[in-house]
VEXLUMZA-293490 format. One line per 10 residues: number of its first residue (from 1); for each residue x, y, z of N, C-alpha, C, O. Coordinates in nm, 4 decimals, always signed. Each point is the difference from the previous one (the first is absolute). Last residue first. Layout:
NUM> X/Y/Z/X/Y/Z/X/Y/Z/X/Y/Z  ...
# end
This chain:
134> +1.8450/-5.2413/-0.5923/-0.0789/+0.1152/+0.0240/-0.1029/-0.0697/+0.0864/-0.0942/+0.0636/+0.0472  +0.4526/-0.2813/-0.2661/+0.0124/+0.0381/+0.1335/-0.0842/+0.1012/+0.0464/+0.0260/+0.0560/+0.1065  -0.0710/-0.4805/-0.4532/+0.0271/+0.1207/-0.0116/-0.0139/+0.0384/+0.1920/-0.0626/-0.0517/+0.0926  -0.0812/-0.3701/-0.3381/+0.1113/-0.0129/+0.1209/+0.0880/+0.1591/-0.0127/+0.1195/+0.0038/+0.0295  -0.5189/-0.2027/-0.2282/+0.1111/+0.0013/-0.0995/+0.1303/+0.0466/+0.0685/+0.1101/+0.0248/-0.0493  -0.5593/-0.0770/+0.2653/+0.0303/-0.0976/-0.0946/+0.1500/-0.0167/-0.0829/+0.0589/-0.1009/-0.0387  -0.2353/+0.4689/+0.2593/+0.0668/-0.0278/+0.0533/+0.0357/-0.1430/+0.0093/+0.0890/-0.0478/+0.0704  -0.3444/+0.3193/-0.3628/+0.1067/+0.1019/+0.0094/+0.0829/-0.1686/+0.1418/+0.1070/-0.0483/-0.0371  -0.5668/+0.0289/-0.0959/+0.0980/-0.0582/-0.0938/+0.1405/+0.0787/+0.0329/+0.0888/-0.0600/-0.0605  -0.3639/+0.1205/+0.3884/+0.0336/-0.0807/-0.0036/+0.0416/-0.0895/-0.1184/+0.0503/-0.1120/+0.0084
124> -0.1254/+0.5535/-0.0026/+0.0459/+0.0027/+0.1452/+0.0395/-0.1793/+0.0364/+0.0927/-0.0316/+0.0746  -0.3738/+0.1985/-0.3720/+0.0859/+0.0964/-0.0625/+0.1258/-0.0641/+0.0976/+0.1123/-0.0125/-0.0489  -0.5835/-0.0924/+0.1605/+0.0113/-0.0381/-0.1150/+0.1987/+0.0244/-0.0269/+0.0644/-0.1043/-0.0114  -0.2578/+0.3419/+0.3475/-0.0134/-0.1338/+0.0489/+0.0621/-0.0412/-0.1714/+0.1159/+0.0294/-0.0293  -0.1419/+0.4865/+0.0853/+0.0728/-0.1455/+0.0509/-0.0485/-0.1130/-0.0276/+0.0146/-0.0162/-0.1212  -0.2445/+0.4538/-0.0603/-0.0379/-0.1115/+0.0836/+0.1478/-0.1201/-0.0177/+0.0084/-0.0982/-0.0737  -0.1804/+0.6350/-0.0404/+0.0925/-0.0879/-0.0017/-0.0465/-0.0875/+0.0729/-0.0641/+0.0372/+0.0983  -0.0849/+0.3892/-0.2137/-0.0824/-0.0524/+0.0692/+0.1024/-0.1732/-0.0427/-0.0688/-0.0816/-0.0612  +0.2063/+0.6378/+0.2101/-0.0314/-0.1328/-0.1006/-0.0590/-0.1015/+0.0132/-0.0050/-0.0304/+0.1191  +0.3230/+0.5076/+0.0202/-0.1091/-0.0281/+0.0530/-0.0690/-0.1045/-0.1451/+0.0041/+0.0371/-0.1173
114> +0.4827/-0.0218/+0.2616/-0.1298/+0.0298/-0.0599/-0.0985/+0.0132/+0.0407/-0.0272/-0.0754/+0.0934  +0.5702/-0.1075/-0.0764/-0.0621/+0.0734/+0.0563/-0.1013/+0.0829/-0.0855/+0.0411/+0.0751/-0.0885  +0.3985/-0.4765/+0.0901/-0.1493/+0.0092/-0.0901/-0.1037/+0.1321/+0.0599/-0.1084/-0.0389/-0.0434  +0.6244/-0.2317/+0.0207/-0.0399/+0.1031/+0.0435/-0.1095/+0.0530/-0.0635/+0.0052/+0.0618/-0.1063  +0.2922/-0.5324/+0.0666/-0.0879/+0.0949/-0.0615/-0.0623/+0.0835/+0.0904/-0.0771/-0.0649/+0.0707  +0.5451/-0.2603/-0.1554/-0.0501/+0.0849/+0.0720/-0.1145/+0.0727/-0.0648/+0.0277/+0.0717/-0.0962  +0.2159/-0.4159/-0.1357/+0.0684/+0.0267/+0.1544/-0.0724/+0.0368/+0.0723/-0.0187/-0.0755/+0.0954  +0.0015/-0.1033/-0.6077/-0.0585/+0.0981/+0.0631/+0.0441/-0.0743/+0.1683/-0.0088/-0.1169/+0.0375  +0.0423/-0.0761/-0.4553/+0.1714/+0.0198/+0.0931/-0.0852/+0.1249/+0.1030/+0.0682/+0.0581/+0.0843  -0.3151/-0.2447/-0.4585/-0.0125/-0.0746/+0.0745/+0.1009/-0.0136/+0.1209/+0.0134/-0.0907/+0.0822
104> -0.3735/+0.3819/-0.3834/+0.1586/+0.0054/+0.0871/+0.0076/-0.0597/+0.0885/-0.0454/+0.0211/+0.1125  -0.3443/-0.0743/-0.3790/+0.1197/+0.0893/-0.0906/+0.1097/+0.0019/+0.0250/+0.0965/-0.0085/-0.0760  -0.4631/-0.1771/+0.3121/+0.0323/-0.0875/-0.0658/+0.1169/+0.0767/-0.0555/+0.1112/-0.0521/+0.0078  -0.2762/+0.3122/+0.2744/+0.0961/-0.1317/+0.0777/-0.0307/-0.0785/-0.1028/+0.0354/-0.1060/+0.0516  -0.2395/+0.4481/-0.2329/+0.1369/+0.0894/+0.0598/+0.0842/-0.1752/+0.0549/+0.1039/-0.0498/-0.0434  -0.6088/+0.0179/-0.0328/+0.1078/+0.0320/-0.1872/+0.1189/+0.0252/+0.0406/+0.0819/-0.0424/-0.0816  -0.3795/+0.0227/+0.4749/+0.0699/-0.1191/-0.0817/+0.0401/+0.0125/-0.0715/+0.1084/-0.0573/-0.0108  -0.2793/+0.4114/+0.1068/+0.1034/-0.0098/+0.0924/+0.0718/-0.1581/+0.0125/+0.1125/-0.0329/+0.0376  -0.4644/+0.2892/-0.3763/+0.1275/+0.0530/+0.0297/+0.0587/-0.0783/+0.1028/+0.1181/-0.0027/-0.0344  -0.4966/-0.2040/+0.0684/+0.0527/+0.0211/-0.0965/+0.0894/+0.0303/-0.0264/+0.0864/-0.0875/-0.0049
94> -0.3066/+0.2400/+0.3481/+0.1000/-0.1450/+0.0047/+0.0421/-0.0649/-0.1127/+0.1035/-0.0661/+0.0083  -0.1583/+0.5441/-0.0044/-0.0977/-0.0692/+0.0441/+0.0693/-0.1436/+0.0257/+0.1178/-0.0255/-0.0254  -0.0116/+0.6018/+0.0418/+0.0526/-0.1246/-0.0254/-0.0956/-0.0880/+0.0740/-0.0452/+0.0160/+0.1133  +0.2053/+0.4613/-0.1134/-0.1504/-0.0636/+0.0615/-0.0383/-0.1162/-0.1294/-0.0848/+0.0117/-0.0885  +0.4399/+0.3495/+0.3024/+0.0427/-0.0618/-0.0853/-0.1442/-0.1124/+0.0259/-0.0185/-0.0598/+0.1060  +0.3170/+0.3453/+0.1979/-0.1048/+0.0572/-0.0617/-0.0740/-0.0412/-0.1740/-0.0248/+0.0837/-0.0868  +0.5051/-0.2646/+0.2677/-0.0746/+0.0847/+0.0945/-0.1135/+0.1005/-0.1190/+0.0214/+0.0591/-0.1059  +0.3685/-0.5334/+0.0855/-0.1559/+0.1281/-0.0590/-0.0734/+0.0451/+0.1351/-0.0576/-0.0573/+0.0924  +0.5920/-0.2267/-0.1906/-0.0459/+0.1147/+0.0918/-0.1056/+0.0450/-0.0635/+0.0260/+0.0995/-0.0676  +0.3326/-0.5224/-0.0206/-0.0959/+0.0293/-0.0359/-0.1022/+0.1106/+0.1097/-0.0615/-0.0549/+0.0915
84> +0.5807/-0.2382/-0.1761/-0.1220/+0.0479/+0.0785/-0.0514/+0.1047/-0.1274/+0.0561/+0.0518/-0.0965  +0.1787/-0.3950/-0.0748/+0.0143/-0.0346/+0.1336/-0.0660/+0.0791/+0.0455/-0.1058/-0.0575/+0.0257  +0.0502/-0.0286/-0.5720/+0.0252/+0.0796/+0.1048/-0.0227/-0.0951/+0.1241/-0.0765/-0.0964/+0.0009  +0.1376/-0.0490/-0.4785/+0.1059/-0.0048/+0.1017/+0.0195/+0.0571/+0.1494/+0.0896/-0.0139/+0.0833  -0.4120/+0.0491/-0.4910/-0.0125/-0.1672/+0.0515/+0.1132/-0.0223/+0.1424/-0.0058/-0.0773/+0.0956  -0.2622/+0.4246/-0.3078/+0.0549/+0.0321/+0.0156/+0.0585/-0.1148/+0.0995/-0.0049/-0.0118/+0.1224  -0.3427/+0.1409/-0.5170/+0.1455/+0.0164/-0.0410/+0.0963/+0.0150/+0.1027/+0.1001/+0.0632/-0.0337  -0.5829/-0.1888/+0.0606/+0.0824/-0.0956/-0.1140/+0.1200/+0.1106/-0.0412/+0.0466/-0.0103/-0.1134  -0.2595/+0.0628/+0.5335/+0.0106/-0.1035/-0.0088/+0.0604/-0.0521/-0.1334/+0.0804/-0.0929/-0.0089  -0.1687/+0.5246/+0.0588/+0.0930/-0.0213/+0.1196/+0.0425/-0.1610/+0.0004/+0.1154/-0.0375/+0.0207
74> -0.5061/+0.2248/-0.2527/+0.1389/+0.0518/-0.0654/+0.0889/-0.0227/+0.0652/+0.1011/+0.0160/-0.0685  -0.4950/-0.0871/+0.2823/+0.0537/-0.0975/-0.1391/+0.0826/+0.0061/-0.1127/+0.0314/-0.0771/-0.0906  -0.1552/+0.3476/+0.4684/+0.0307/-0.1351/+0.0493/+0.0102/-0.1010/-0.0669/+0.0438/-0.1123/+0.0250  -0.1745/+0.5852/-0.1406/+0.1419/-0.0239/+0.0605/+0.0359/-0.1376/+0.0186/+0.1106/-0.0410/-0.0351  -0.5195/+0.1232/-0.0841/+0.0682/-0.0064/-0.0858/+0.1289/+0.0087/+0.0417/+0.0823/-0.0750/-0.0525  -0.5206/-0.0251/+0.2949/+0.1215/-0.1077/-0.0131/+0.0855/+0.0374/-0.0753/+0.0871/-0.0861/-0.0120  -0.4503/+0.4179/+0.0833/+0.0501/-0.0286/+0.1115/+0.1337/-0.1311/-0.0310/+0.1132/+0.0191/+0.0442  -0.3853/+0.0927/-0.3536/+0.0771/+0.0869/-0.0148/+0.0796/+0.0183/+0.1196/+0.1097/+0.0558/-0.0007  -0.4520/-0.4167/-0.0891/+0.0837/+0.0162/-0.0903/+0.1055/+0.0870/+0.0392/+0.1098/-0.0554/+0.0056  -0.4828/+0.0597/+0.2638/+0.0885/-0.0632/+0.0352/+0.1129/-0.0546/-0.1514/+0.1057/-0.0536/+0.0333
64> -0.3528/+0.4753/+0.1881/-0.0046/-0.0665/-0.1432/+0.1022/-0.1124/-0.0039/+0.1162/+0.0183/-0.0365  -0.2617/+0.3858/+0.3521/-0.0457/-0.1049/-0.0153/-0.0338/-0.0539/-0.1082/-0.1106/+0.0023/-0.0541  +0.2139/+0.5008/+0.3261/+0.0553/-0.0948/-0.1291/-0.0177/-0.1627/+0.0443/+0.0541/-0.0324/+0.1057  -0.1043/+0.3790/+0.2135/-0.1182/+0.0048/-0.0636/+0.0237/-0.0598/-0.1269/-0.1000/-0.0175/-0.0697  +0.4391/+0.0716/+0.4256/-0.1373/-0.0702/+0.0491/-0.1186/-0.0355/-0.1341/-0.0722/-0.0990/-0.0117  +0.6227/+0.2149/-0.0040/-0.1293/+0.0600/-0.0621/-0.1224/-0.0632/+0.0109/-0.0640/-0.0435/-0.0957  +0.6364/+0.0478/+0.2905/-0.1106/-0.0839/-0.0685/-0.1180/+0.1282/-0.0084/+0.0096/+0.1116/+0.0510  +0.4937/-0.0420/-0.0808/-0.0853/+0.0496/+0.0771/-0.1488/-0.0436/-0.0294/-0.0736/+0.0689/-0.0707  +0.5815/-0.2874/-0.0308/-0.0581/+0.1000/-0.0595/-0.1237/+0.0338/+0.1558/+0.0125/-0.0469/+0.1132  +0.4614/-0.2890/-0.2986/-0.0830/+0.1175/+0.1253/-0.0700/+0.0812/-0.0572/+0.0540/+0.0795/-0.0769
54> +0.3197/-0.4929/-0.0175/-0.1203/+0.0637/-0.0755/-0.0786/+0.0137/+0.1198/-0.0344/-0.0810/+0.0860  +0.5576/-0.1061/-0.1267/-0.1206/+0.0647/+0.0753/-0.0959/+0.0717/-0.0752/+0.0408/+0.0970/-0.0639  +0.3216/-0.5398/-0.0222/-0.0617/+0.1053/-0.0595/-0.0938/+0.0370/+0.1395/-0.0586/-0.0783/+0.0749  +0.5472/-0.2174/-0.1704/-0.0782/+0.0931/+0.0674/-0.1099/+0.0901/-0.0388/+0.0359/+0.1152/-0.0244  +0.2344/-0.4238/-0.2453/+0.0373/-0.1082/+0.1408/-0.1250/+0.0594/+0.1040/-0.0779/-0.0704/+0.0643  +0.2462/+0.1065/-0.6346/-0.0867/+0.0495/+0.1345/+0.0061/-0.0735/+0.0661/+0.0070/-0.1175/-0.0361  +0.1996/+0.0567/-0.3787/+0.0932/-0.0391/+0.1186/-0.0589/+0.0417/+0.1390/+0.0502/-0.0186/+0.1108  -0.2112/+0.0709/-0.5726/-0.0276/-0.1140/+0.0524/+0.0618/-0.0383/+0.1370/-0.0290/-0.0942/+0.0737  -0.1365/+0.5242/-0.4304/+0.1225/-0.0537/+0.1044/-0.0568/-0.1106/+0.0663/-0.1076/+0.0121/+0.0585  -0.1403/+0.1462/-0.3850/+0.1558/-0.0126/-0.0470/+0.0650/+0.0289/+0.1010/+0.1142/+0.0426/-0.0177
44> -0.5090/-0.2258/+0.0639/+0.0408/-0.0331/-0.1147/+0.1650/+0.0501/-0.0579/+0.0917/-0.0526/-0.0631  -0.3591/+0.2049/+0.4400/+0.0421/-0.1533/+0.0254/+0.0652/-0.0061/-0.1288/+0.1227/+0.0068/+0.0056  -0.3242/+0.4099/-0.0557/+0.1113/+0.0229/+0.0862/+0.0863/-0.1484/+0.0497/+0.1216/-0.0031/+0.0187  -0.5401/+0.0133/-0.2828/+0.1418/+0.0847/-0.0755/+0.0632/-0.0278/+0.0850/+0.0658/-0.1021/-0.0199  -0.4242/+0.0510/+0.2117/+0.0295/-0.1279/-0.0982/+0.1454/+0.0261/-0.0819/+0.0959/-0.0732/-0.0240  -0.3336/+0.4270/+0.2944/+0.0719/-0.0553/+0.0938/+0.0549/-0.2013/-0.0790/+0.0723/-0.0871/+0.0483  -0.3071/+0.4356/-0.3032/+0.1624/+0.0463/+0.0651/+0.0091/-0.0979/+0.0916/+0.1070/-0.0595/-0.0132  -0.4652/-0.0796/-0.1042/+0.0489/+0.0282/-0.1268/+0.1201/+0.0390/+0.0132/+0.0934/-0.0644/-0.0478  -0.4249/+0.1686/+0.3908/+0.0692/-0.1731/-0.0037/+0.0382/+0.0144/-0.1417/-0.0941/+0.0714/-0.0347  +0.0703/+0.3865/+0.1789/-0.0355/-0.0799/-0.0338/+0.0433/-0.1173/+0.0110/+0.1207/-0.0215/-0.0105
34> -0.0563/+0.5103/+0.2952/+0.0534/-0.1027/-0.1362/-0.0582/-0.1181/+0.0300/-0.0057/-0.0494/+0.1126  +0.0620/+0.5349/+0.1497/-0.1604/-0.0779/-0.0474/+0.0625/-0.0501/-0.1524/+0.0044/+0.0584/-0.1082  +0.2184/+0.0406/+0.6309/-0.0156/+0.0345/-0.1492/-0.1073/-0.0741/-0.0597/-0.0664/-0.0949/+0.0419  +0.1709/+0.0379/+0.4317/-0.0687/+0.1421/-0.0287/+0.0193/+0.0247/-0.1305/-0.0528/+0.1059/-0.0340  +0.4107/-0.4661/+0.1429/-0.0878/+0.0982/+0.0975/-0.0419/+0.1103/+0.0010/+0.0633/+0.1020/+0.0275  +0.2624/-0.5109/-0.2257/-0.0861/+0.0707/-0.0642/-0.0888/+0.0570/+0.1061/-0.0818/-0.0899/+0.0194  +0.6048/-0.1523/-0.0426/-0.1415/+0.0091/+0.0856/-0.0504/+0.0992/-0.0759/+0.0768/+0.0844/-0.0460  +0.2945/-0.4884/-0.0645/-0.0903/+0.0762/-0.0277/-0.1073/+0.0152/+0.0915/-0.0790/-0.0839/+0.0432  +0.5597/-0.1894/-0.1108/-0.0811/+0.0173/+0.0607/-0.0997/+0.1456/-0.0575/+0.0704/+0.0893/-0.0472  +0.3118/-0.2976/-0.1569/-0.0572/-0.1319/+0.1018/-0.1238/+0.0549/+0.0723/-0.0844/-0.0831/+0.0335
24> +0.3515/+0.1730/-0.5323/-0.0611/+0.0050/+0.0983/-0.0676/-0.0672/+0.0988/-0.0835/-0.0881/-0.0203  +0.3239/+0.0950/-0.4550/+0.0834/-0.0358/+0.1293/-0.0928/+0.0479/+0.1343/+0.0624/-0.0183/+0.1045  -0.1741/+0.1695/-0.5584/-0.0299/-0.1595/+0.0203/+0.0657/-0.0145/+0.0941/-0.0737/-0.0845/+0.0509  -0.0183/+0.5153/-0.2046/+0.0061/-0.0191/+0.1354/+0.0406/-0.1613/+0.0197/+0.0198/-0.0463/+0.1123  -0.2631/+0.3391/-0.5080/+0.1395/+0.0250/-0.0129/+0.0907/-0.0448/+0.1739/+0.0966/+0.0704/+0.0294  -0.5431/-0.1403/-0.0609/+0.0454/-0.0137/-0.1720/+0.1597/-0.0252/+0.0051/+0.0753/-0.0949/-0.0213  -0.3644/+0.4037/+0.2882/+0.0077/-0.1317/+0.0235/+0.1077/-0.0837/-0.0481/+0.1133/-0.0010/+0.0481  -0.2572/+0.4378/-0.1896/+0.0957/-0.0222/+0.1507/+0.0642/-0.1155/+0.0120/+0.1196/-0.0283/+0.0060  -0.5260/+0.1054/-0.3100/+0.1663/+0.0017/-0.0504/+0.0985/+0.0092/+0.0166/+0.0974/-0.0167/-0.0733  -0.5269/-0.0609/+0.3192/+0.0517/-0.1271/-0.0830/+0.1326/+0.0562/-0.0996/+0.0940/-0.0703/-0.0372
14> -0.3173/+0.4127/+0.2911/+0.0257/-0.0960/+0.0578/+0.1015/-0.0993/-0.0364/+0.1172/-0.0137/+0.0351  -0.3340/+0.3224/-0.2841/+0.0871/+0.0458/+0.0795/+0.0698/-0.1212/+0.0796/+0.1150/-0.0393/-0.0193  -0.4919/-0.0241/-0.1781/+0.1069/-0.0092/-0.0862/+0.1030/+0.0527/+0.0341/+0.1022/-0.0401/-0.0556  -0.5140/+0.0458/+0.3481/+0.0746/-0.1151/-0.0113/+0.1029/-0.0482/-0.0946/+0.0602/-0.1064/+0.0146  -0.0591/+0.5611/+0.2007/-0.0841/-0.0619/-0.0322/-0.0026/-0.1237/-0.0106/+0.0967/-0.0489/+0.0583  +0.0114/+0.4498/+0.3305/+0.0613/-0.0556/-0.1223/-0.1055/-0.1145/-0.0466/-0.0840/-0.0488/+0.0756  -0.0542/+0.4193/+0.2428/+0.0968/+0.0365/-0.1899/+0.0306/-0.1258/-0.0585/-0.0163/-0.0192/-0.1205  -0.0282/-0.0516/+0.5939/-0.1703/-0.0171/-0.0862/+0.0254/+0.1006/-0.1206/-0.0772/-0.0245/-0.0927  +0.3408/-0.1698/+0.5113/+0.1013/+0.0593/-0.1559/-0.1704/-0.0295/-0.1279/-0.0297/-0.0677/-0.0985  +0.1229/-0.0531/+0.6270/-0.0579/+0.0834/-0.0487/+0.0325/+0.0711/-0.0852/+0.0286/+0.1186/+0.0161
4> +0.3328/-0.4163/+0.0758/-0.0773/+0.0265/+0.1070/-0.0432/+0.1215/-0.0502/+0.0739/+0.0936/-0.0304  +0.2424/-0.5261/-0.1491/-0.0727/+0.1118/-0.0715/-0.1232/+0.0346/+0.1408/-0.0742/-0.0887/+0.0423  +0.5775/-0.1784/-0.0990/-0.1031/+0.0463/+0.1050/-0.1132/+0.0984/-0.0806/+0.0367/+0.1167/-0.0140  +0.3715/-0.5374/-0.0834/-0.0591/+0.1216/-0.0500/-0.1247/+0.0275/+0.0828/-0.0831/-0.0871/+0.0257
# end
């Protein structure tokens, strides 16, 4: 399911899409404005996610590192099975970004692009402790 710049739709909108989808493998969200809450909905009832793209258009001037990890922690506790993983514009702390590689542990592939103040080292070597291919 491809949702591209669909800023009508809501997050109950969303989730009642959703919902009704449990056989789903892949999900891209780009330019809509839905909540880690939907995006918790959406793991939850489809478990069979393999593919999520979340794209949005970051916002220099938003800085809240709570609200910055919420995707990333909605991603992490409902989306245990995903293989790739695509955030673009998405201003995620290491926090968020450990919560995600503890969460998914079949995670394949992470496609990370931001402007952010992310620091590897740490992340980078529990990640490769655990003999992950990233």
């Amino acid at each position: 399911m491809r949702l591209i710049m669909c800023y009508p739709v809501t997050d109950e909108g969303f989730v009642e899409a959703v919902v009704k989808l449990p056989l789903l493998e892949y999900l891209e969200v780009s330019h809509c404005s839905l909540s880690g809450e939907s995006l918790e909905a959406a793991g939850k009832s489809c478990p069979n996610l393999k593919t999520l793209k979340l794209n949005n258009e970051p916002d220099p001037e938003f800085d809240d590192d709570e609200c910055n990890n919420e995707d990333a922690l909605a991603i992490a506790k409902s989306m245990p099975e995903l293989r790739h993983l695509q955030l673009f514009g998405n201003f995620l702390t290491n926090t968020g970004l450990n919560a995600i590689l503890e969460g998914c542990p079949h995670l394949e592939h992470l496609i990370y692009a931001s402007v952010s103040t992310l620091t590897l080292t740490g992340i980078w070597l529990s990640n490769v402790s655990r003999g992950s291919k990233m």
